[in-house]
C-alpha positions as CSV (number, residue, x, y, z in Angstrom):
1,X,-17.6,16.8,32.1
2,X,-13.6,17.7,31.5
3,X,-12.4,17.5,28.1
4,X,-9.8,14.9,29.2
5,X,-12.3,11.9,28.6
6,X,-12.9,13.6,24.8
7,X,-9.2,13.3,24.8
8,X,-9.2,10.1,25.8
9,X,-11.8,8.8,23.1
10,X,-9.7,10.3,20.6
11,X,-6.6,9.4,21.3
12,X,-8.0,5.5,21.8
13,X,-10.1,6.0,18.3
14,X,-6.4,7.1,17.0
15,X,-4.5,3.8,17.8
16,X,-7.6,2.0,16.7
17,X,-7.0,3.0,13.2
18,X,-3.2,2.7,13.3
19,X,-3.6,-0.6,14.6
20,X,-6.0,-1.5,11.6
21,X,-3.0,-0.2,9.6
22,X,-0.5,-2.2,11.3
23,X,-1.8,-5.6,11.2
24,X,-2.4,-4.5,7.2
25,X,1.1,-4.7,7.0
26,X,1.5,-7.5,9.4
27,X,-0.8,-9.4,6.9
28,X,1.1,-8.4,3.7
29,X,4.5,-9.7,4.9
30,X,4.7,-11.9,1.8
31,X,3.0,-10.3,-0.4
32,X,5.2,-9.4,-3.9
33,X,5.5,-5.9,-4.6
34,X,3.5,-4.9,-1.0
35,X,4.3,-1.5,0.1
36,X,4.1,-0.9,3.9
37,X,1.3,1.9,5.1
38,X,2.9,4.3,7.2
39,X,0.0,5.9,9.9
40,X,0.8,9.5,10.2
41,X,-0.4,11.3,13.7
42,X,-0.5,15.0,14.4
43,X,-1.7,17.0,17.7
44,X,-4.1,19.6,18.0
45,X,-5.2,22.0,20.9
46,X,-9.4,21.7,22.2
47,X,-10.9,24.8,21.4
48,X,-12.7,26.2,23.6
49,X,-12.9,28.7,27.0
50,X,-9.9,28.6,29.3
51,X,-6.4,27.9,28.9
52,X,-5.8,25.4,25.9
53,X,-4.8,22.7,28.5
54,X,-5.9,19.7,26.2
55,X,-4.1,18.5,23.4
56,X,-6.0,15.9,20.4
57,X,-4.8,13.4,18.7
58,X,-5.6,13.5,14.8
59,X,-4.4,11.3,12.1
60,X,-3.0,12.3,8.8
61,X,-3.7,10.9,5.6
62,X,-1.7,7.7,5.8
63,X,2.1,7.4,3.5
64,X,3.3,5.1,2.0
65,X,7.1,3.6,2.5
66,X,9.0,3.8,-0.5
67,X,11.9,1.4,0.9
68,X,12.4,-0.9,-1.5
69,X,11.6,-4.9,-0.5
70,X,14.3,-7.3,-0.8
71,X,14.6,-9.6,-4.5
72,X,14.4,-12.7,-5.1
73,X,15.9,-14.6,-8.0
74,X,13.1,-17.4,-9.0
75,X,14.1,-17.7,-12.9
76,X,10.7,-17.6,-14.2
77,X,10.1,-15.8,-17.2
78,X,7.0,-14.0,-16.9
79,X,8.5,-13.1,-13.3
80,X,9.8,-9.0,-13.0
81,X,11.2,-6.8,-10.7
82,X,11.1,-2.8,-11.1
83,X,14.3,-1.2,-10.7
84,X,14.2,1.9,-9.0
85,X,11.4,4.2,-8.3
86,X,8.9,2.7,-11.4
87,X,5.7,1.2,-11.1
88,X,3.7,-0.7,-13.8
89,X,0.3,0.1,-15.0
90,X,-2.2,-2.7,-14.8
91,X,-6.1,-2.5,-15.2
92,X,-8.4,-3.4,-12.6
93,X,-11.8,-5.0,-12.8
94,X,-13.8,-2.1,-13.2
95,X,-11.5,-1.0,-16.3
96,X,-9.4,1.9,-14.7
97,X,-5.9,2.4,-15.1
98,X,-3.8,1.5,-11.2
99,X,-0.4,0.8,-10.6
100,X,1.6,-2.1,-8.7
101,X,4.8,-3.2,-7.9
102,X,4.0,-6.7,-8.1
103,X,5.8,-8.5,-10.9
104,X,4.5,-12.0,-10.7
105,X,2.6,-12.1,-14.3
106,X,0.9,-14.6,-15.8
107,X,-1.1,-15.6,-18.8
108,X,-4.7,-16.1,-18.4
109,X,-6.9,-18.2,-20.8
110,X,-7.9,-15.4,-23.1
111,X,-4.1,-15.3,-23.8
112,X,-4.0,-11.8,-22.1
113,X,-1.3,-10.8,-19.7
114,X,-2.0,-10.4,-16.2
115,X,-1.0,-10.0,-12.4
116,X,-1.3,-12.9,-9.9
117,X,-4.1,-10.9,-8.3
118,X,-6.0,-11.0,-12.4
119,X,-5.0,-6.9,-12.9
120,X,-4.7,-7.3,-16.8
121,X,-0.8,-5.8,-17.4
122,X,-0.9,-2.4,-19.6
123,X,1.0,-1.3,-22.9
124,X,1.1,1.3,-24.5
125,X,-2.4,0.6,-26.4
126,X,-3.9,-1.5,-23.7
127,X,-4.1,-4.8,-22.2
128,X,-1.5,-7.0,-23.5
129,X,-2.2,-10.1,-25.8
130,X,0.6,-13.0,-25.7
131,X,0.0,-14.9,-28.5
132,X,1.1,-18.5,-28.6
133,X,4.9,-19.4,-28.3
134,X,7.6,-21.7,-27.1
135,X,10.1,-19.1,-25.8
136,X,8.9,-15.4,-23.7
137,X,11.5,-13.0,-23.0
138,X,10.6,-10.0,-21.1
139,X,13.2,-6.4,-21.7
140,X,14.9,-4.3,-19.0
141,X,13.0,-1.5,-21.1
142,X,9.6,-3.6,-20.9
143,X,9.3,-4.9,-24.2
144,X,7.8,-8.1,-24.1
145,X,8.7,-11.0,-27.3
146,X,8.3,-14.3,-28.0
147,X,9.1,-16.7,-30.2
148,X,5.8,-18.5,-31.6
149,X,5.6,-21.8,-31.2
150,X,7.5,-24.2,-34.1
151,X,9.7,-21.2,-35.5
152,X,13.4,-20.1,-34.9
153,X,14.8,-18.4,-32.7
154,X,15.2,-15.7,-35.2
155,X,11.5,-15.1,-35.5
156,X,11.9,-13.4,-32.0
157,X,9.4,-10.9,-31.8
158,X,8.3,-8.2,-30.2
159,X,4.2,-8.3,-29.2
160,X,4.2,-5.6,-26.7
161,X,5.6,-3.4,-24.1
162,X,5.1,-2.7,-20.5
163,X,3.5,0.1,-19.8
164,X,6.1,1.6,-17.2
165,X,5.8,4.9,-15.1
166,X,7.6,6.9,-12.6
167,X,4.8,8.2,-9.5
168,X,5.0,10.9,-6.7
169,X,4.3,8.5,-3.3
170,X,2.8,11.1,-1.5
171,X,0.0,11.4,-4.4
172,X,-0.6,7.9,-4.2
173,X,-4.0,6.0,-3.2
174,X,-4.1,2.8,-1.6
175,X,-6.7,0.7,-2.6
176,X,-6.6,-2.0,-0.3
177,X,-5.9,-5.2,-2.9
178,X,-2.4,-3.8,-3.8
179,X,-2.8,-1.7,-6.1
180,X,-2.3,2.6,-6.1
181,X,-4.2,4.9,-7.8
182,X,-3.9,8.8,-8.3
183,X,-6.8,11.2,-7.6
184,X,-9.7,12.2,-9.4
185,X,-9.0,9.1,-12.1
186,X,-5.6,10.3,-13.4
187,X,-3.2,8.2,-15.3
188,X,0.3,8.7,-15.7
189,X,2.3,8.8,-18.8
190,X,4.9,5.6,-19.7
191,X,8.2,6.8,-18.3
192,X,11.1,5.3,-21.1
193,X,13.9,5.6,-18.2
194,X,11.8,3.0,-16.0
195,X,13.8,-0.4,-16.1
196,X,13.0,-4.1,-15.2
197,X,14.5,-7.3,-14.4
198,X,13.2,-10.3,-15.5
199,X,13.7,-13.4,-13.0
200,X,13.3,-11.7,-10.2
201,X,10.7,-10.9,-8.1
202,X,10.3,-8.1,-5.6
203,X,9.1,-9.0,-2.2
204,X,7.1,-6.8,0.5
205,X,9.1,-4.4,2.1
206,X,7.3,-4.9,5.4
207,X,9.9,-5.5,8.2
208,X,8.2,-8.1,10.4
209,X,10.1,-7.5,13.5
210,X,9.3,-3.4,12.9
211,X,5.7,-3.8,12.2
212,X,5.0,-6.6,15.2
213,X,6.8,-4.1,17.7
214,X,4.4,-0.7,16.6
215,X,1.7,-3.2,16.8
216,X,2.5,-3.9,20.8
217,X,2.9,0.0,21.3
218,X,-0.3,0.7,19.6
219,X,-1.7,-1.8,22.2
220,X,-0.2,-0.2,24.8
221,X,-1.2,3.1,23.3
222,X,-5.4,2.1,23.6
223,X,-5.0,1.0,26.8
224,X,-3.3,4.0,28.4
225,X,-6.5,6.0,26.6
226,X,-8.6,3.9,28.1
227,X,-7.5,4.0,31.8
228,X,-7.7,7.7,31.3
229,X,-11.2,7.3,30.1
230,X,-11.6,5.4,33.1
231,X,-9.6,8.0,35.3
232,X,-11.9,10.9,33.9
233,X,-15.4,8.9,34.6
234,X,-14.3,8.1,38.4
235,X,-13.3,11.6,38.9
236,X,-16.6,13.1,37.6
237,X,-18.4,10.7,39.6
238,X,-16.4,11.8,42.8
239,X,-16.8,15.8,42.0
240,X,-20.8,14.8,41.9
241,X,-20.8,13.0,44.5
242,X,-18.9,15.8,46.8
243,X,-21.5,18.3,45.2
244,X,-24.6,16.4,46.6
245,X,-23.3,16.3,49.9
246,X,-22.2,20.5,50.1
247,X,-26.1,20.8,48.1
């Protein structure tokens, strides 16, 4: 049969997976700290006898865009946005060391500080402990201090600092729940120039209008490499069809 229908498939399997990647983003439109999954696409000549007349579709590991989201001003405390190119270092349930842009922390009921999403937030010697206090206040450098509850405001205190580090995109892994990791397991090291903003809170930078318009062209995309499946299939059926009536 001609290699156009194994063109066909491939180019169809193609925008299937881009699609998948699209309506990922689609789905992450409000999601704080959500960075947009760029599908990368590359062509490649059929091997084979005869002239290299047929041309695949492959995809590329997928990137990730580093535009940053637009921030919003909410006044909470525990609430940060990263400046810049920084990330922070959280722990995820399995105990390894991952990195988000989300900045909407909380405290959970082991006193432990933590994403919305329950990544426990990393300092310098591991998961942060809040003790109990009246008054948080969270650095542009990270450090994290409170003011326990019943004292002065001069019994500020420092009780930890944000583990903060700076990371090459293009080594990143997506993991699917927000988070990035690096391969093979490594961990970066705390970058002191990374800086924060507390009260703010750093939204996905997902453009809606963007991401719904590469969804319709993806569409568009299957279907074309589907007609020419269908194109290929009618035309093999016609060149056996003329071959049984010359046999």
């Amino acid at each position: 049969m001609d290699r156009m229908i194994y063109v066909a498939m491939t180019g169809a399997r193609q925008a299937m997976q881009s699609q998948a990647g699209a309506s990922h983003n689609v789905a992450n439109i409000s999601t704080v700290g959500f960075r947009a999954v760029q599908e990368q696409l590359a062509s490649a000549p059929v091997a084979g006898q005869g002239l290299q007349t047929r041309v695949n579709a492959v995809a590329l590991p997928a990137g990730l865009n580093t535009r940053a989201g637009t921030v919003q001003q909410t006044g909470r405390d525990l609430d940060i946005a990263i400046r810049g190119d920084g990330w922070l270092a959280v722990q995820d349930q399995a105990g390894r060391e991952v990195y988000t842009r989300a900045g909407d922390l909380r405290i959970n009921a082991s006193g432990l500080l933590e994403t919305a999403a329950g990544q426990l937030v990393l300092g310098g010697g591991g998961p942060i402990a809040i003790p109990p206090y009246q008054s948080l206040y969270i650095g542009a450098e990270g450090q994290v201090s409170v003011i326990g509850a019943g004292q002065q405001a001069q019994a500020l205190a420092e009780v930890g600092r944000l583990k903060l580090v700076t990371l090459d995109p293009g080594r990143l892994q997506a993991r699917g729940d927000g988070t990035y990791a690096l391969p093979d397991g490594e961990t970066a090291d705390a970058d002191a120039s990374v800086r924060v903003t507390s009260g703010q809170l750093e939204m996905s930078n997902v453009n809606a209008t963007e991401a719904l318009v590469q969804m319709i062209e993806l569409n568009r995309h299957y279907e074309m490499q589907v007609r020419a499946m269908n194109a290929a299939e009618q035309a093999d059926t016609t060149a056996a069809r003329l071959l049984r009536i010359n046999g």
